[in-house]
C-alpha positions in Angstrom: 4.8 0.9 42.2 1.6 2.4 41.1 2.5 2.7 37.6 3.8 -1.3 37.8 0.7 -2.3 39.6 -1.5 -0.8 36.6 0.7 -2.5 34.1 0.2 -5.3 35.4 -3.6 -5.0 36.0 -3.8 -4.1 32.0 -1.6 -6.7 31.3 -4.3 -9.4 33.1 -7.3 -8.0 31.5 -5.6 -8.4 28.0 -5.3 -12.1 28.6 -8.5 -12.6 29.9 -9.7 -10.5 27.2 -8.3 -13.0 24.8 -9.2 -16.2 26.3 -12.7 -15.5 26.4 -12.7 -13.6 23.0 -9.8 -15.0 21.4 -9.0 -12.7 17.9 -10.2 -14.6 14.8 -9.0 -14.6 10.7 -11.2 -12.3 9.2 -10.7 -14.5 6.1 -11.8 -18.0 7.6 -13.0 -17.0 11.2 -10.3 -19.8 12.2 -9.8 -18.5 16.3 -6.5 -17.1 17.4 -4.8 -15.0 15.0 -6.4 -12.0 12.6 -4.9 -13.9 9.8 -4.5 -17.6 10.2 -1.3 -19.8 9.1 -3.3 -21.5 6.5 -4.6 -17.9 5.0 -1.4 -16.7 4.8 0.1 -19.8 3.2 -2.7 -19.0 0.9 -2.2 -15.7 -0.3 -0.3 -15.9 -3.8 3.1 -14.1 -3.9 3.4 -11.7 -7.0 6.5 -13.6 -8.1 8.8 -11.0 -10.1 10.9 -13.3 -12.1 7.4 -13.9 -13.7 6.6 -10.6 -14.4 6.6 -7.1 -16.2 9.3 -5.4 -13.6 6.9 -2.2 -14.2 3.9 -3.0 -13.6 4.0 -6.2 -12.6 1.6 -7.9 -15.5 1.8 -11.2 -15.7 4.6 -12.5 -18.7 6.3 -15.8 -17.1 9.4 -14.1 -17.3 10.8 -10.9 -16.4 10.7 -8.5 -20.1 8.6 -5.5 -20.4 5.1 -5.4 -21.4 4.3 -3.6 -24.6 2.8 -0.7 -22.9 5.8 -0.4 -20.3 8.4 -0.6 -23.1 6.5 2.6 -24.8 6.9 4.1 -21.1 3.6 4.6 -20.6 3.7 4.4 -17.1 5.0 7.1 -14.8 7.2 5.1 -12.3 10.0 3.2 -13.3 9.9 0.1 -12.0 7.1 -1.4 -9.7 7.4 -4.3 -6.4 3.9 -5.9 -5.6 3.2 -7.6 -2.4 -0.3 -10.6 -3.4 -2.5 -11.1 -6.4 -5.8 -9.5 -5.1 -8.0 -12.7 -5.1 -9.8 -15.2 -2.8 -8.7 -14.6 0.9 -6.5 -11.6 0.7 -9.7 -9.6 -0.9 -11.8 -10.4 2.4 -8.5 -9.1 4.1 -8.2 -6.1 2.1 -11.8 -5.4 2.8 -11.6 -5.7 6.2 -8.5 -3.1 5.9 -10.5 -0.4 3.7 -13.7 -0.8 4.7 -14.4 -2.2 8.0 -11.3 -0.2 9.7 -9.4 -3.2 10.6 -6.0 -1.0 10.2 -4.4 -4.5 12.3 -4.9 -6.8 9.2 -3.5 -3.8 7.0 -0.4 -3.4 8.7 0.2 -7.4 9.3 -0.5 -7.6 5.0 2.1 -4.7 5.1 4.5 -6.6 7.5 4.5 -9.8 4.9 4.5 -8.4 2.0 6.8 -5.7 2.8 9.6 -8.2 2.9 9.9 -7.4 -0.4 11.8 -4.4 -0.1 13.6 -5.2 3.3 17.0 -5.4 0.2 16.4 -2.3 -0.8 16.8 -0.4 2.4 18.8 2.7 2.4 18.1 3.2 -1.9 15.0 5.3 -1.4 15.4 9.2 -0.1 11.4 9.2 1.3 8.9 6.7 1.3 5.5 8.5 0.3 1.8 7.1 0.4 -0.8 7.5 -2.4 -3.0 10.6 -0.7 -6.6 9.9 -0.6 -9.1 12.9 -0.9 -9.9 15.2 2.0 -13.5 13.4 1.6 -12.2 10.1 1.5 -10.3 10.4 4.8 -13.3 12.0 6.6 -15.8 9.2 5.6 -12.8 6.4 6.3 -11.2 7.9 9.0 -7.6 6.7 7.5 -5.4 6.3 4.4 -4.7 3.0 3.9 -1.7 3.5 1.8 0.1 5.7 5.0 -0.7 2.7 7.3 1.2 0.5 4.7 3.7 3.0 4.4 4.2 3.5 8.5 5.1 -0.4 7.7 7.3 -0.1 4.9 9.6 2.5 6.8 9.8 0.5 9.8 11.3 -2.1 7.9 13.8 -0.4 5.7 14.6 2.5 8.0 13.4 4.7 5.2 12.0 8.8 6.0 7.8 8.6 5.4 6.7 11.8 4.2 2.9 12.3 4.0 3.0 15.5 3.9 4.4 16.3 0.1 2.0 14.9 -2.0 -1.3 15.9 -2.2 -4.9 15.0 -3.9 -6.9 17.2 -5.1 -10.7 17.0 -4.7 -13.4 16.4 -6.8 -12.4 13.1 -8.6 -14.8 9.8 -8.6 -14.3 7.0 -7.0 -12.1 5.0 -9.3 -13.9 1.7 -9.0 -17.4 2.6 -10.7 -15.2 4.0 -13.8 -14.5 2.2 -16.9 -11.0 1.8 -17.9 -10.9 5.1 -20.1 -13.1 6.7 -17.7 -10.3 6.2 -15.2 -7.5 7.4 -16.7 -9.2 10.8 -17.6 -10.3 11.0 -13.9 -7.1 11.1 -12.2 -5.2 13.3 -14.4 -4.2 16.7 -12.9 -5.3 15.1 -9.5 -2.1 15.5 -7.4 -0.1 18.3 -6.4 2.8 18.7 -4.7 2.1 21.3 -1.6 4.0 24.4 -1.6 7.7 24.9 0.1 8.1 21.3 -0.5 11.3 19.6 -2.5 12.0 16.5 -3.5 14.1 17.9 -6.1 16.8 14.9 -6.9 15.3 12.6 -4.5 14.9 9.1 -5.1 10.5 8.1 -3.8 9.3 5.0 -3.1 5.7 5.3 -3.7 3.3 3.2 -2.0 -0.4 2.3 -2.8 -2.2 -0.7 -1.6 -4.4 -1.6 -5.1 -2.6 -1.9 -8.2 -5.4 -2.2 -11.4 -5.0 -0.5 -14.3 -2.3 1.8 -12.6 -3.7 5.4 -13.4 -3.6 6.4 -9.8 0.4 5.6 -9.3 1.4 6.3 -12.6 0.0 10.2 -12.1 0.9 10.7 -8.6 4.6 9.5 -10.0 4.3 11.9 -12.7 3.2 14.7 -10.2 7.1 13.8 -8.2 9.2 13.6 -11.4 7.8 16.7 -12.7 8.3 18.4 -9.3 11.7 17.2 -9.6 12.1 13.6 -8.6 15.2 11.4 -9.8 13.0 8.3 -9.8 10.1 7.0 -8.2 9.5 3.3 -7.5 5.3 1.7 -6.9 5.4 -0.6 -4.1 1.8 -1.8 -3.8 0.5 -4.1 -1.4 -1.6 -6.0 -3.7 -2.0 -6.3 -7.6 -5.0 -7.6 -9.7 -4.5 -10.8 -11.7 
């Protein structure tokens, strides 16, 4: 009884909680939800028919780009959640930056849809490490709270453990585009004892830009023995 009766005490406090500070979009402020119907109806849905199946450029149709047909990147195919513009930024923001891990895993939940078809084709799911740094100062990697996401919904094994980044790189946003390639090479590892040898990855990320970061932390698992690694990535620059 004691245990119901603080259940139910919590329960009471939660709804009055919300009814005198009801959650709100951190896109629009709209009251009731952290992301509103009309944001999400918003948010522009990476459509692959339209796309580079690699790295998900825009074509309007579905051929390789000139760069993925010279195999430049190291994954071989990629699935991307939103275009990173107009709300979903603020959202994305709010995930990275202002700790809001609830709007990252509800961006996860929609666009994770995605890949609900492919359950059971991926041995491990594995996020994009962040820096030892990095998750000091942020307290989180935002790529394992999409992933957490991603393995609820295809039933898939997260490992977080495998991959691992080394330190000393820059952040990748205050780097020109040739900058950024030459700072992420050699930056993952994969940690002693571990194998993935024949395994089939889904690799997760939550930014796709110019693709430096995924494409080396894919080359890192292939050359550690991979059979294939697939990007999913929450959201991908115009």
């Amino acid at each position: 009884m004691e245990g119901g009766s603080t259940s139910t005490v919590l329960s009471l406090f939660n709804c009055a909680l919300a009814l005198f500070y009801p959650e709100s979009c951190v896109v629009c402020g709209a009251d009731g939800s952290i992301l509103c119907s009309r944001c999400i109806d918003d948010l522009r849905t990476v459509k692959e028919t339209e796309v580079c199946p690699v790295c998900g450029r825009w074509l309007g149709r579905r051929i390789p780009c000139a760069a993925c047909s010279a195999a430049e990147m190291g994954f071989s195919r990629g699935i991307y959640g939103f275009y990173y513009e107009r709300g979903l930024r603020d959202a994305v923001h709010a995930f990275k930056f202002r700790g809001r891990k609830d709007v990252g895993r509800r961006l996860a939940r929609l666009a994770g849809e995605k890949v609900r078809p492919l359950r059971g084709a991926f041995d491990r799911i594995v996020p994009v490490p962040v820096s030892g740094r990095r998750l000091s100062e942020r307290g989180f990697n935002q790529s394992y709270i999409i992933s957490e996401e991603i393995s609820s919904i295809t039933g898939g094994t997260l490992d977080h453990r495998t991959l691992v980044k080394r330190g000393g790189t820059r952040d990748q946003f205050t780097l020109s585009r040739r900058e950024r390639r030459r700072n992420v090479r050699g930056a993952f590892h994969v940690r002693d004892g571990s194998s993935i040898e024949g395994e089939r990855v889904l690799l997760v990320d939550d930014l796709f830009t110019t693709g430096y970061t995924a494409s080396e932390a894919a080359r890192t698992l292939k050359a550690a023995g991979s059979a294939d690694v697939t990007l999913f990535a929450l959201a991908r620059t115009p």
